[in-house]
N, C-alpha and C positions, 0 to 999 in steps of 0.2 A: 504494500500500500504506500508505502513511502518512498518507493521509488519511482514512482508518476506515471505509474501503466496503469495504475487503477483510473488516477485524476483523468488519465487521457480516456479509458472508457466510459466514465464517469460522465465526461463534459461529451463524447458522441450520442451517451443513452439519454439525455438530456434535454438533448438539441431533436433529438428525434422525439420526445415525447410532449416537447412546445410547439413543435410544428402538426402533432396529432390533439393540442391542449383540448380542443372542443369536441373532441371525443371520451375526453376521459371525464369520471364523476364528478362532482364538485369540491366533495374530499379528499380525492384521487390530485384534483387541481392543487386543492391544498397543500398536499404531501409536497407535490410538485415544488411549490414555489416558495416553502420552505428547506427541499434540497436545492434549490439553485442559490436560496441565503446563507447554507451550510458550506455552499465555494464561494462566496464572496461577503464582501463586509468583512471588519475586524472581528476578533476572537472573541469577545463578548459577544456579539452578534450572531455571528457562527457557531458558539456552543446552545445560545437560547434556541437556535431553528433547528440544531438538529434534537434536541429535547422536546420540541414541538412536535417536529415530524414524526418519532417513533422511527426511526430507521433504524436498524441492530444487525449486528453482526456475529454467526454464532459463535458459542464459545466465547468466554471470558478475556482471554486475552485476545481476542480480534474486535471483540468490542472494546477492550481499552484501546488498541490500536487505532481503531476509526475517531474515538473521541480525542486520541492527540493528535492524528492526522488533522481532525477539523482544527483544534486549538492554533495548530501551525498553517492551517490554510491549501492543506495538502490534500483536499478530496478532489 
């Protein structure tokens, strides 16, 4: 994850699910546009959205992984 092959999947799954945005649910939209906040904006920022979102990662240490990845801006 921290070495930018995720960010770079991350930012193509992304871009393909804003250009399909008005097909997806409302809270499906939400999800959305709280992970696009969890890559941008500063680490206070980015740690509230991905708290918001519910995003998770299995296992314990890959969900600590994803919350320092976001701390550092690396999703």
């Amino acid at each position: 994850m921290m070495g930018g092959s995720q960010r770079r999947w991350n930012q193509i799954m992304a871009q393909a699910l804003s250009q399909s945005r008005a097909l997806l649910t409302p809270e499906n939209q939400m999800i959305l546009r709280d992970f696009q906040q969890v890559r941008q904006g500063g680490p206070t920022a980015r740690l509230a959205a991905l708290r918001r979102s519910g995003l998770y990662r299995q296992g314990r240490g890959e969900q600590a992984a994803l919350w320092l990845a976001a701390a550092l801006g690396r999703v």
